[in-house]
N, C-alpha and C positions, 0 to 999 in steps of 0.2 A: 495510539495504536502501536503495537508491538507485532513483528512478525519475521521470522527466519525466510531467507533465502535460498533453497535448495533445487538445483539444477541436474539431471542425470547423466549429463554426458562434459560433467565438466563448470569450469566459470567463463559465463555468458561475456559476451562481448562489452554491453551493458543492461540497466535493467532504470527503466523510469516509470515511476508513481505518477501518478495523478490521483490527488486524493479528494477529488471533486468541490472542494470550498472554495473556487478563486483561485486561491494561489498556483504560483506555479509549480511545473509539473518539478519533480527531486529526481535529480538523476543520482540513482544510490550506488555508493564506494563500501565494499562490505558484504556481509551478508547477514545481517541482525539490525533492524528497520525500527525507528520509532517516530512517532507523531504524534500531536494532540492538538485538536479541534479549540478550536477559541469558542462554538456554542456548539450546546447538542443539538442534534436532528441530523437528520437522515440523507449518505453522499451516496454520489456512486462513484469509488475508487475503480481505478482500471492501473494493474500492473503487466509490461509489457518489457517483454525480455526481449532482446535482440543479442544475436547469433557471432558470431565469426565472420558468416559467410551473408551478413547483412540482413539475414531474415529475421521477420520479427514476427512475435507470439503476443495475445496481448487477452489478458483476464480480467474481465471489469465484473462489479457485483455490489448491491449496495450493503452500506454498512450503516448501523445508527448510536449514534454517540452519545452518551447520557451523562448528566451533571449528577458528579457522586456526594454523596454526603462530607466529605471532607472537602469538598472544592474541585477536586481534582476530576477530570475527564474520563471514561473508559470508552470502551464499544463492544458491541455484539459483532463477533464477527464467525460465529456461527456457520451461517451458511456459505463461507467463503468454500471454496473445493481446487 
């Protein structure tokens, strides 16, 4: 999974994944995000940004991850908003 980080009033306090397979949540340094799923099928990631001022936002939605012809992973993340 590939995805930029873009916040309107600035860089967030921090920003943590949860990208629904187990593992733990990534607390991301950056703003340009990558992942990939060890099987396909279908997560529900929730990315949650927290503030300056402690407050947190948090966008969860599922995503489905499909085994591509070369071995390697992608996802739909289409409906992400």
């Amino acid at each position: 999974m590939n995805f930029n980080i873009i916040t309107p009033c600035g860089s967030p306090a921090s920003v943590v994944i949860d990208y629904g397979d187990g593992s733990a949540p990534q607390v991301v340094t950056g703003s340009s995000v990558t992942y990939v799923y060890a099987t396909p099928g279908s997560y529900n990631v929730c990315v949650c940004i927290i503030d300056i001022m402690g407050d947190t936002t948090c966008v969860c939605d599922t995503v489905v991850a499909y085994r591509l012809t070369n071995g390697l992973e992608d996802i739909d993340i289409s409906s992400l908003q």
